[in-house]
N, C-alpha and C positions, 0 to 999 in steps of 0.2 A: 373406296369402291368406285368401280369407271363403267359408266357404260358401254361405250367401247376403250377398249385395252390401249396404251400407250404398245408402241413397237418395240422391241427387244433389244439389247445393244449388240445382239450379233445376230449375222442373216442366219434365216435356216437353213439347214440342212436343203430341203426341196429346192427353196430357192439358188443356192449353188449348184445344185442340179440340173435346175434350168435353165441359168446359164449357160454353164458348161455344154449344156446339148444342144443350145444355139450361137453358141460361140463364133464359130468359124462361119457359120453362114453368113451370119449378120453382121460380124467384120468384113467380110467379103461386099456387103451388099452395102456397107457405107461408105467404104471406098468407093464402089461403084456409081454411088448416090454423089457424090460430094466429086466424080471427075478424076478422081485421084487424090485428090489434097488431102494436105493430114488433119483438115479439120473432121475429115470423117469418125477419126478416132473420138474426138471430142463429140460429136452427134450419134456414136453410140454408145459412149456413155450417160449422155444425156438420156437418150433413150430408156438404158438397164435402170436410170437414180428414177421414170417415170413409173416402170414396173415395179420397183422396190417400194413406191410411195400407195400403190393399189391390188398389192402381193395378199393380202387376207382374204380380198374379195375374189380377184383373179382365181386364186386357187382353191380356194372352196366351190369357184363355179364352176372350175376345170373337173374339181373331183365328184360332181354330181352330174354332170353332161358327160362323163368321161370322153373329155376331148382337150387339144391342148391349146387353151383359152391363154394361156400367158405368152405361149410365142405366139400367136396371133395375135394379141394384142403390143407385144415387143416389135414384130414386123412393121404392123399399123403405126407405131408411134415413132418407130426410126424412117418411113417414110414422108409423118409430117415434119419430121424436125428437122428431114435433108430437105424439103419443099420450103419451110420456110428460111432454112440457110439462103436456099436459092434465091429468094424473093429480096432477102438482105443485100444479094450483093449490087453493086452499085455499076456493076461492067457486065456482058454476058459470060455467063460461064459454060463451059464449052465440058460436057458428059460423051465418056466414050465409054464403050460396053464391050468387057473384059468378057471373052466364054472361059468358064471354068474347065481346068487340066480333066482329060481323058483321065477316068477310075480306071486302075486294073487289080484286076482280082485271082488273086492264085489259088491253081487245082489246087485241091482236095483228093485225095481218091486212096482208096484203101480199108480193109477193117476196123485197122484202129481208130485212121482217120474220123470214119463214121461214126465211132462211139462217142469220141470228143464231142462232135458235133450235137451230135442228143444230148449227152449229155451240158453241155455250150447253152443249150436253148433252156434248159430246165432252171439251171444253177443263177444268182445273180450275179451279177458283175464284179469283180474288184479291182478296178481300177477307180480310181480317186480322181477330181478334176486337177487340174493342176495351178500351180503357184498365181499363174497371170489370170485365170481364171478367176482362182479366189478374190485374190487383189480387186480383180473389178466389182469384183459382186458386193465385195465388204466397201469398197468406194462407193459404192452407189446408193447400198443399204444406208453409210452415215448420212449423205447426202440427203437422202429420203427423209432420215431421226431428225434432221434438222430444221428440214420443212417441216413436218410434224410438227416439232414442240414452237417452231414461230408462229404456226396457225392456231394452235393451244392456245399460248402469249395471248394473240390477238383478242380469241374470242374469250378468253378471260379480262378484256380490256374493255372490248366493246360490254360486255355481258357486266362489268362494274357502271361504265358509264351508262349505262340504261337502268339500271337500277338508283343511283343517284337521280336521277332525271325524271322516275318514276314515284322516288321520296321526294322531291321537290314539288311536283305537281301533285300528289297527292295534300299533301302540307297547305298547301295553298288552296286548295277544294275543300280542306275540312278547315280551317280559319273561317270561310265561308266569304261574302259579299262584302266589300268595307262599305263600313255604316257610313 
């Protein structure tokens, strides 16, 4: 019995989810964090194995505020982790700010068109995230299990040695005073 739950050996569903729906922004915005370099890629991954290690909480708060508390907190955490890249390096690093490509968006126009469309907003989606998607999410998620169960480890470590430490000093308090 746990009081709180060990983590799952596969991410959830939601959680690929949420990836995927921040996918492209936040690759975007590590590149742009990191100047270019491809350590971006590795700073948002870092990022996704931070949300994956605080995914219970995240999303249960999201789902009680209905608001979306994990890419706000995924943004927040791929911001401090390009800050602290930056603070790492040992030379100035030199950030230039990519504007993102002009959206275009094709008419629509027509009866049947319009039923699509009602009908588009009603229906849920099916499209699935895709392969690199999943990839990172299930990377980050093990990531995450890993932390986890070394902080388990530990506190099953510390949590032995204090109790040792607490038979020893009790032992010694009931012996009593040498005569």
């Amino acid at each position: 019995m746990y009081l709180i739950p060990p983590m799952a050996d596969d991410p959830p569903p939601e959680f690929v989810g949420t990836v995927a729906a921040h996918e492209q922004e936040l690759r975007h915005d590590a590149l742009r964090l990191a100047g270019g370099d491809p350590v971006g890629h590795e700073i948002y991954q870092e990022a996704l194995v931070d949300l994956a290690g605080h995914w219970r909480r995240l999303y249960w708060w999201g789902r009680l505020t209905h608001s979306d508390t994990p890419g706000l907190y995924l943004r927040k955490r791929l911001s401090k982790r390009a800050h602290a890249w930056r603070e790492d390096q040992i030379y100035e690093v030199e950030v230039r700010v990519l504007r993102p490509p002009a959206s275009v968006f094709a008419q629509v126009s027509g009866p049947a068109a319009s039923l699509a469309l009602r009908k588009a907003a009603v229906l849920d989606g099916t499209t699935r995230a895709g392969l690199r998607t999943l990839a990172d999410a299930t990377v980050a998620w093990v990531h995450a299990w890993r932390r986890s169960e070394h902080r388990r480890i530990a506190r099953l470590i510390i949590g032995g040695l204090l109790l040792v430490a607490t038979m020893v000093q009790s032992m010694a308090w009931l012996a009593g005073p040498p005569a």
